[in-house]
C-alpha positions in Angstrom: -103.7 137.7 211.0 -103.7 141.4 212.3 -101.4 140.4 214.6 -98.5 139.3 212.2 -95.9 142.0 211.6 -96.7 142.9 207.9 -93.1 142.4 207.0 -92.8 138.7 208.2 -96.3 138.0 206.0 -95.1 140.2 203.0 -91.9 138.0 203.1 -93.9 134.6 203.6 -95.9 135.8 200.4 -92.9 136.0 198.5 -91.2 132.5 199.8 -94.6 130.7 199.0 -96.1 132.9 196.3 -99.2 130.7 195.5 -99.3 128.3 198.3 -99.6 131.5 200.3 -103.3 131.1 201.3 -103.0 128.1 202.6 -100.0 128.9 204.4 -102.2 132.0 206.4 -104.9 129.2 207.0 -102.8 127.0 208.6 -102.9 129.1 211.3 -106.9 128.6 212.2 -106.2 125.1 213.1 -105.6 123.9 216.6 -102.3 123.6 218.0 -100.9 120.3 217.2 -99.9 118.2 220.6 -97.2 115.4 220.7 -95.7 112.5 223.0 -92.2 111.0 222.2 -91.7 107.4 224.1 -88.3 107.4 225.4 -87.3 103.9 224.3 -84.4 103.7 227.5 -87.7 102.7 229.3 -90.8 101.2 226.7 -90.9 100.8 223.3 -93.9 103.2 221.3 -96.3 100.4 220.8 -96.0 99.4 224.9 -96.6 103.5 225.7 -99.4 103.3 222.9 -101.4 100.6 225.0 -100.4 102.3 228.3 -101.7 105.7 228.1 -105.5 105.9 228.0 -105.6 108.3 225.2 -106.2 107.9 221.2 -102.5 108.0 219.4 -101.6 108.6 216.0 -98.4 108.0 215.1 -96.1 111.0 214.0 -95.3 109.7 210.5 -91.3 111.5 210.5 -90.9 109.9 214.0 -90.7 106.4 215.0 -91.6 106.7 218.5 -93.8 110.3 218.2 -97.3 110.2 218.6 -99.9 113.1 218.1 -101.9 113.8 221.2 -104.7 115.7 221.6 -103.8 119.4 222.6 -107.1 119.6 225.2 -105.0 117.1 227.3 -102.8 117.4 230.1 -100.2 114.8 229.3 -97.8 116.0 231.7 -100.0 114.8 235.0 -99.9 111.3 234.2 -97.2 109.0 236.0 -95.7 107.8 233.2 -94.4 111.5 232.3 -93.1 112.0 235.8 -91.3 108.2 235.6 -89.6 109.4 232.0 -91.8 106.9 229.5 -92.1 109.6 227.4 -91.7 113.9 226.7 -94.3 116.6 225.5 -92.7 117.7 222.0 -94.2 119.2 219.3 -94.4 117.5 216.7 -92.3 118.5 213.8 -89.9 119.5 216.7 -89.3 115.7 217.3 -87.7 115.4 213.2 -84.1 116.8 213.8 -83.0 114.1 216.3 -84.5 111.4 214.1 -82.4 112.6 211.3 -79.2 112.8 213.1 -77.9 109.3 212.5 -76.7 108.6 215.9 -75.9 105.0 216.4 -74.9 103.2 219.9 -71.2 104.0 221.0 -71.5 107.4 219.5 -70.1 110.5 221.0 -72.5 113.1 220.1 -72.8 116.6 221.4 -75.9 118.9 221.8 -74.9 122.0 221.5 -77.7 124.5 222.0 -79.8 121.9 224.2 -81.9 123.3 226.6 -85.2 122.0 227.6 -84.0 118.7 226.2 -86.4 117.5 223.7 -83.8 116.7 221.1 -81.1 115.4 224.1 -83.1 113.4 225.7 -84.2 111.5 221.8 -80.4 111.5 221.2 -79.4 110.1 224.4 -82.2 107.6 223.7 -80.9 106.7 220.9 -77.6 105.5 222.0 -79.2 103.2 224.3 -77.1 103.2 226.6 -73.6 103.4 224.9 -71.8 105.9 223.9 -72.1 109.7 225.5 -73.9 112.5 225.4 -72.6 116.0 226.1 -75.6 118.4 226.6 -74.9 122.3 226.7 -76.2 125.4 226.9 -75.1 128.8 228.2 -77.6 130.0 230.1 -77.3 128.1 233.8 -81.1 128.7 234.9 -82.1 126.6 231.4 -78.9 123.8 231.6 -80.6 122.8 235.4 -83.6 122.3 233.3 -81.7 120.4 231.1 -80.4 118.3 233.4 -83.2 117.1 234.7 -85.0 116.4 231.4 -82.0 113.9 231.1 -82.0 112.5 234.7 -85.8 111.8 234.4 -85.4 110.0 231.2 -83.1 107.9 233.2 -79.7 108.7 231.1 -76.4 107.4 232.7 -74.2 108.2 230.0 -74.2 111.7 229.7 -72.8 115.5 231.0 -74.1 118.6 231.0 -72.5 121.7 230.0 -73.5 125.5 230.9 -70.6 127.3 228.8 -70.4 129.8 225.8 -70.1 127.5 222.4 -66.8 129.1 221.8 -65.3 128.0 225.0 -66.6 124.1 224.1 -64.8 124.4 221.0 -61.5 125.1 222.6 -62.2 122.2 225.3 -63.4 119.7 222.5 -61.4 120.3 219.0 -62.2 117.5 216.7 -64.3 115.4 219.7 -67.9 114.0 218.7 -68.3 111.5 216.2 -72.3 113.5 215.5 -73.1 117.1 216.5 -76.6 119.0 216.7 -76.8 122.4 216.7 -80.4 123.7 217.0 -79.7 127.1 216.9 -81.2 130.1 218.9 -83.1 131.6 215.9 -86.0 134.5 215.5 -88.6 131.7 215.8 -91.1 132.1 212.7 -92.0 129.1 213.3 -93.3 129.1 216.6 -95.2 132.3 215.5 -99.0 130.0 216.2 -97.7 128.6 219.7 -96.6 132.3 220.7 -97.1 135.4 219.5 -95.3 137.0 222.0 -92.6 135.5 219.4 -93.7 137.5 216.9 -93.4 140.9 218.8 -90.0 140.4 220.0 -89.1 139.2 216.0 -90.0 142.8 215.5 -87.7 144.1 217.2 -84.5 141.3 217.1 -85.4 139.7 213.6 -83.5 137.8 211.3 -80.2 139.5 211.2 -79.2 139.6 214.3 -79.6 135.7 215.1 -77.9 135.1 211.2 -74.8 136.7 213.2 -74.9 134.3 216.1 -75.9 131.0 213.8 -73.3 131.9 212.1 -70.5 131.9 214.5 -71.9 128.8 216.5 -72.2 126.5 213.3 -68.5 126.9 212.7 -67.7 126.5 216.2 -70.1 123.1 216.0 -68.1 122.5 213.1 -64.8 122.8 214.5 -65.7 119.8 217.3 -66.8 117.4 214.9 -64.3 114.0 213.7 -63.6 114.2 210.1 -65.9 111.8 208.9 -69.0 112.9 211.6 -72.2 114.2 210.6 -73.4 117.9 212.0 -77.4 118.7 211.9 -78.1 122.4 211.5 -81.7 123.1 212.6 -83.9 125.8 213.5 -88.0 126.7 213.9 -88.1 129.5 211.3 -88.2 130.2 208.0 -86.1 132.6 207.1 -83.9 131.9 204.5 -81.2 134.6 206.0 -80.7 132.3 208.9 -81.7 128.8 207.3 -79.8 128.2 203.8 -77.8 131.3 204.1 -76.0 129.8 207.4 -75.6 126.8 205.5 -73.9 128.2 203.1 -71.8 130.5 205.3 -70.3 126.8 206.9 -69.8 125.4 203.5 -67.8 128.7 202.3 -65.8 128.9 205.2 -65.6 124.8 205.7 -65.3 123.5 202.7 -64.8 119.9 203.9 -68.4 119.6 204.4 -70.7 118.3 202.3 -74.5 118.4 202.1 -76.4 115.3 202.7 -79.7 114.9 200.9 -82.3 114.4 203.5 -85.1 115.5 200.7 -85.7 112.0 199.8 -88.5 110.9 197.8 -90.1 109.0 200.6 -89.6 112.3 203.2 -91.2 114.7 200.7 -94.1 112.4 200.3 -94.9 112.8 204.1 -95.3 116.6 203.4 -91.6 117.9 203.8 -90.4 120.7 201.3 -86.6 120.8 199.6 -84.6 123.9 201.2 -84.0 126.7 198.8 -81.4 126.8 195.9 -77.9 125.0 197.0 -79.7 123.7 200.2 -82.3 121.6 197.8 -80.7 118.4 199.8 -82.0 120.0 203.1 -85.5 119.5 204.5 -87.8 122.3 205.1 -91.3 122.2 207.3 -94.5 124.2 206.4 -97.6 124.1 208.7 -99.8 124.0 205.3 -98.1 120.6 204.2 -97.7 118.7 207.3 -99.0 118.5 210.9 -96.2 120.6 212.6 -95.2 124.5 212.9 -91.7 125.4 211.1 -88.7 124.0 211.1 -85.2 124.0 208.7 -83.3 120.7 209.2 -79.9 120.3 206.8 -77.4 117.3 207.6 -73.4 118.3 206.6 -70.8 115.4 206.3 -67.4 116.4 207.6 -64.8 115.0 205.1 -60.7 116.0 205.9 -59.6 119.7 205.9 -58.4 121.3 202.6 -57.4 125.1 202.2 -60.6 127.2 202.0 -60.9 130.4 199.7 -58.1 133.1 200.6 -61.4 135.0 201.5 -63.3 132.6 204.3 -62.7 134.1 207.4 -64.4 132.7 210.6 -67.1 134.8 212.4 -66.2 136.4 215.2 -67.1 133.9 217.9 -65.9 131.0 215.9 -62.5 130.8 216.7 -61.7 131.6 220.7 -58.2 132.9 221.0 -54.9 130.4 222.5 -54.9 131.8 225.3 -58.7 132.0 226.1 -60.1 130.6 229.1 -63.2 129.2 230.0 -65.8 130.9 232.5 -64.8 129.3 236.2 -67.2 128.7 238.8 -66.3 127.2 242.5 -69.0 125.1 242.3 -68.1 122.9 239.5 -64.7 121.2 239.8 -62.8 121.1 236.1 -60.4 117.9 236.6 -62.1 115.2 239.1 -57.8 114.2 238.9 -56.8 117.1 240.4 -59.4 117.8 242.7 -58.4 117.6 246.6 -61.9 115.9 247.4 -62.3 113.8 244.5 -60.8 110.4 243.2 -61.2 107.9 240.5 -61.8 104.3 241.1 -62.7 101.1 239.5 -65.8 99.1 240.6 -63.5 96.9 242.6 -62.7 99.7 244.5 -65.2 101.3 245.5 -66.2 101.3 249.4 -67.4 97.7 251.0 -71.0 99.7 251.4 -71.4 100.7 248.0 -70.6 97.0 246.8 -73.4 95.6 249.0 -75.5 97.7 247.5 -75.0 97.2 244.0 -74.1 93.7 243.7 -77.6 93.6 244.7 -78.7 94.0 241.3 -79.1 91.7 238.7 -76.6 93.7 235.6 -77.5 92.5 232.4 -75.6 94.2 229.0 -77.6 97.5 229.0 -76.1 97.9 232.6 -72.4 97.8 232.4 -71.0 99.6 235.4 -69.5 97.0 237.0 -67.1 96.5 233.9 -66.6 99.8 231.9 -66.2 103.4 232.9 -64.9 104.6 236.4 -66.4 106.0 239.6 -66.3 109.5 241.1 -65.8 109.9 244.6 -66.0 113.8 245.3 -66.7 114.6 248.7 -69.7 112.5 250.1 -71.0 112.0 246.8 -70.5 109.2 244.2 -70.9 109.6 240.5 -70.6 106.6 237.6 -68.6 108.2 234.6 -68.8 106.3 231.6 -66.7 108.2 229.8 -63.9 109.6 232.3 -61.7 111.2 229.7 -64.4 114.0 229.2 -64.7 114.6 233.1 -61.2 116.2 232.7 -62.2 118.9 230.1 -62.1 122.3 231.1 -65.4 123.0 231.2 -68.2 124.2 233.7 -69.9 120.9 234.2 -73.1 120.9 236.0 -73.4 117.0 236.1 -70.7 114.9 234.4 -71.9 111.2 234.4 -74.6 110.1 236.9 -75.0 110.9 240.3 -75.7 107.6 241.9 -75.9 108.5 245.9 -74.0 109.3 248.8 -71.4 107.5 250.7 -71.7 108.7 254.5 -70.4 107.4 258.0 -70.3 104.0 256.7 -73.5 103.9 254.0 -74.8 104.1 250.8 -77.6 106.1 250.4 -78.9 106.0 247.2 -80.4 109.5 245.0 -82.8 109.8 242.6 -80.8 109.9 239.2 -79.8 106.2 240.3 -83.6 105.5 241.0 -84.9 106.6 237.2 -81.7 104.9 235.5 -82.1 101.6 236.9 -84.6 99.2 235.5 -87.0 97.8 237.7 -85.8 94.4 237.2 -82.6 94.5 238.1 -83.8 95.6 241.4 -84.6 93.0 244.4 -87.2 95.3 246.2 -89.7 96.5 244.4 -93.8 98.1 245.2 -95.3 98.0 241.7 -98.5 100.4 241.9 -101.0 100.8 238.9 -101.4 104.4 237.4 -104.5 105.1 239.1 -103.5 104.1 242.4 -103.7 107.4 245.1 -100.6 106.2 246.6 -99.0 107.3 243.9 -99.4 111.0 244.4 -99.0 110.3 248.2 -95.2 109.1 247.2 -95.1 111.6 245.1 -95.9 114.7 247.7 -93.2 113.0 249.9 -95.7 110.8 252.2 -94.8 107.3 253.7 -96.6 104.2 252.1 -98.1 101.0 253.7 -97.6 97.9 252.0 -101.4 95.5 251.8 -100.5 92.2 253.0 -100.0 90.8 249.4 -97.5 93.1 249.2 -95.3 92.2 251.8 -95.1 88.7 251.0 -94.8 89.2 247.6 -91.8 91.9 248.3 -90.0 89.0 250.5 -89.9 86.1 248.0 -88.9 88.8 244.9 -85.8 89.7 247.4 -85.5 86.1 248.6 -85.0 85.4 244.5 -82.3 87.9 244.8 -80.3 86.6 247.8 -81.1 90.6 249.3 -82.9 91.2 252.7 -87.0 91.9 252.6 -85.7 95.0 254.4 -84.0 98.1 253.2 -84.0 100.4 249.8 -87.1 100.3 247.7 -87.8 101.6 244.2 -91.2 102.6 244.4 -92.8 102.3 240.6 -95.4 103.2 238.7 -96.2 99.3 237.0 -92.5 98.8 236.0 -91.4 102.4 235.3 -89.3 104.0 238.9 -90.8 106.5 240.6 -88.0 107.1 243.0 -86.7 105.4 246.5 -88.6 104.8 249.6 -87.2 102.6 252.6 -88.9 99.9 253.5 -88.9 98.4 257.2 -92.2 95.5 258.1 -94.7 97.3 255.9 -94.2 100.9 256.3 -92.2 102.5 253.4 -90.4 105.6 254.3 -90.7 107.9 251.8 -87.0 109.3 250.3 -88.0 110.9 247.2 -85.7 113.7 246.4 -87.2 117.2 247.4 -86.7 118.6 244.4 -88.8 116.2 243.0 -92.1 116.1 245.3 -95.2 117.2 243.9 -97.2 119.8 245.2 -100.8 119.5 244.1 
């Protein structure tokens, strides 16, 4: 405990008063692990049989399971086809209380790594879309591939200054999340490196920045939508007191009381004073770190107090433009190498390929949405209208392949959004097979006799040649493409994705 700053525990001491001790004890225990099943691809009780470890379900997530920390989750296949993400476990509760429904438009606004994005796009199943931000670039490429290995279609990816989204998207998303950059007391037994840089940045400065980027979160939300404030500390300065800051300055919002009866019996405190509806997480009362969750209803604008004046980065000037990169096209309309098409539309080659699968309702491309022909490369956008916000995209929609001299060549976004069986040529390996980690270092695969016949009657079924694209998987779950041609299958995983060890 030597290593706590004195200040952080003197102000714990006062927050708790006698639950105190066991507060400081907490911190003995192990590190609490978790899995989340990403329920695009299994449902929690299939990646409970699956994985060949003991579970526990997380009782404040329906598809969260505790893990044992000694483990290495992340070398399994399953993790590497998307089936599920390492998340700790009281980490997992501010998606779940978002109430994101299918054929939501719902915006992450501080989302990098993409634990809570990738439960939110989840969640949608499909329909609907997700816009994932974050400023920094380095942590939005993470971001986006989080969301690409889950396997999510209907999303974009943002790397711009919350102000700047505010201005692109006034009154957009029908739910918001804003899990703000915050000074981490609650992270304080993962990292302690956390707890010497508090020190020196603590509470007030990030109460500044929450501050202005809940009223900007506020700002893109439809009267009637639902924003969820989070952060991992506990801090009252930065938890109620932002809060409060959006309700003075908002006060069309309305709490919504998360501290049910049924929530608190799972070991969830009430927030503190006016924020008794919001939830609060202690590591002496449940298995997690810390966390401050509080759900706001928007309802329609009325005059605030003569007095409420934004902070300064909530409102971005008229005339304010967003940060413009080469690389990233604003208006798909208006760009020289880039078009919009329907389905019908789209080149001969790119028809062959895709009306090679079997679509079923969770796979509505051929109906909904438009395509994106920009350059060589062709994107599905199922929700074009965003695609022409002036905003640095890094993905908008889902890169399905490239169209070149005559071909479709299929990439590995495609490969983890498609479900197995909707494919006509497939290699189904078990988890333990080595030729899984030969695919996945970029090798070339032989197919056992059994295979190859059983490969030409599954694309007989489908009307498709024995010959051609694969989707190699790990049981049902993509691993990527490979080519297949007699029983040699040419290996086409992305680079970026290949496997070292």
């Amino acid at each position: 405990m030597a290593t706590l700053p004195d200040s952080f525990l003197e102000s714990m001491s006062q927050m708790l008063k006698e639950d105190f001790p066991r507060f400081l004890e907490s911190y003995q225990r192990p590190l609490q692990a978790g899995v989340r099943a990403n329920t695009l691809k299994v449902t929690p009780g299939q990646l409970a049989s699956a994985l060949p470890w003991d579970l526990a379900p997380i009782p404040w997530a329906s598809n969260g399971f505790f893990v044992d920390g000694g483990l290495r989750p992340s070398t399994h296949p399953f993790f590497t086809a998307g089936a599920y993400y390492l998340q700790e476990p009281s980490a997992m509760a501010p998606a779940q209380l978002l109430p994101v429904e299918p054929g939501d438009l719902v915006l992450d606004v501080c989302a990098a790594p993409g634990g809570k994005a990738t439960e939110l796009a989840a969640r949608l199943q499909g329909h609907g879309f997700l816009v994932a931000n974050d400023v920094s670039n380095s942590r939005a490429k993470a971001l986006l591939n989080n969301l690409e290995r889950f396997g999510v279609a209907n999303m974009a990816v943002t790397s711009e200054p919350v102000s700047h989204l505010a201005q692109a998207f006034p009154e957009t998303f029908d739910k918001v999340l804003l899990d703000a950059p915050c000074s981490g007391e609650g992270m304080f037994h993962k990292d302690m490196a956390i707890a010497a840089a508090w020190e020196k940045t603590g509470p007030e400065h990030y109460a500044e920045i929450q501050r202005g980027l809940i009223l900007n979160a506020a700002d893109m939300l439809k009267p009637g939508g639902y924003l969820l404030y989070s952060t991992c500390t506990f801090n009252t300065l930065e938890d109620e007191g932002t809060v409060e800051h959006l309700l003075g300055c908002r006060p069309e919002f309305r709490l919504v009381n998360l501290a049910t009866p049924e929530r608190l019996a799972m070991g969830f405190a009430p927030g503190f004073g006016s924020c008794a509806q919001a939830l609060r997480v202690f590591p002496h009362l449940m298995n997690g770190e810390g966390h401050f969750i509080a759900l706001l209803q928007k309802g329609q604008a009325e005059d605030g107090p003569p007095d409420a004046k934004p902070a300064r980065d909530a409102r971005p000037p008229r005339d304010a433009k967003p940060s413009r990169d080469p690389k990233f096209p604003r208006d798909p309309r208006s760009s020289r190498d880039s078009r919009l098409v329907s389905y019908q539309k789209l080149p001969q080659e790119v028809r062959d390929f895709f009306d090679q699968l079997r679509f079923d309702s969770d796979l509505p491309w051929r109906d909904e949405g438009l395509w994106q022909i920009r350059g060589e490369s062709l994107y599905y956008l199922a929700h074009p209208e965003l695609a022409q916000a002036l905003v640095k995209y890094l993905r908008c929609g889902l890169l399905a392949g490239q169209i070149k001299k005559g071909r479709f060549e299929p990439f590995q976004p495609l490969a983890m959004a498609l479900p197995s069986e909707s494919y006509p040529r497939v290699l189904r390996l078990q988890p333990t097979d080595p030729r899984i980690q030969a695919f996945l270092r970029g090798e070339t695969l032989t197919l056992s006799d059994q295979e190859h016949e059983c490969l030409a009657k599954r694309a007989a079924r489908f009307g498709a040649p024995a010959q051609g694209w694969m989707l190699v998987c790990v049981e049902g779950l993509p691993l990527g493409w490979g080519k297949v041609a007699g029983q040699v299958v040419k290996n086409k995983l992305a680079s970026g994705w290949r496997q070292t060890r």
